[in-house]
C-alpha positions, 0 to 999 in steps of 0.5 A, a space after each residue: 436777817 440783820 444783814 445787808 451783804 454776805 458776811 463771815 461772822 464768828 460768835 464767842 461766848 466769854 466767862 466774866 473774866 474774859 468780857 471785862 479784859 477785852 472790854 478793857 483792853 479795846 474800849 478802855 472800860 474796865 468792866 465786862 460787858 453784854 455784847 462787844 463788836 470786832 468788825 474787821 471788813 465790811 466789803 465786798 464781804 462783812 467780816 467781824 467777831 461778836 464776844 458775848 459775855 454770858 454772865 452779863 447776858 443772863 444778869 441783863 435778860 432777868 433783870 430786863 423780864 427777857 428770856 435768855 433767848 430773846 436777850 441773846 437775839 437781840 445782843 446778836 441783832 445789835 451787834 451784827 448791825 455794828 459790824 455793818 457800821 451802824 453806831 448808837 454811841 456819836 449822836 442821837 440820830 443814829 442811835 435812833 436809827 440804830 434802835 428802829 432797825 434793832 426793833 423791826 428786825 426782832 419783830 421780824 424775827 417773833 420777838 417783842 421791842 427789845 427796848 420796852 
């Protein structure tokens, strides 16, 4: 759903340790993090890895009041649409436009806002 064109996505789940030296390693953050975006090609065919961190994952849904399925979806959601090149970290615009996506895929999908 998330997707405007044929894509090879791969999706890895990491422990704590794994997320925070990617996260590291790439972004220079020194912490692990949600959801991580690898996006490697986006024609003729997106090709990217998505690294979920699952501690993070599980903090983040019950501190948020989310069910972990619900969380996971929209982490998923959120990052396919960077793999496409959608970003929400350079100017507000696109973030907006970025969180409008985000939002009507969910709903597409049978999952509230996941901003609210």
């Amino acid at each position: 759903m998330a997707l405007t064109t044929n894509a090879e996505i791969t999706v890895r789940i990491v422990g704590a340790i794994e997320g925070q030296k990617l996260n590291r390693e790439y972004r220079h953050k020194d912490y692990a993090t949600n959801v991580l975006t690898f996006d490697y090609t986006r024609e003729p065919v997106v090709t990217a890895d998505l690294v979920l961190c699952a501690p993070v994952v599980t903090r983040e849904a019950k501190e948020q009041g989310k069910t972990l399925e619900e969380h996971y979806a929209h982490l998923l959601v959120h990052g396919t649409l960077h793999a496409q090149g959608y970003e929400h970290e350079t100017n507000e615009r696109d973030a907006l436009e970025m969180e409008v996506l985000e939002v009507l895929l969910m709903e597409a999908m049978g999952y509230g806002n996941p901003y609210e």
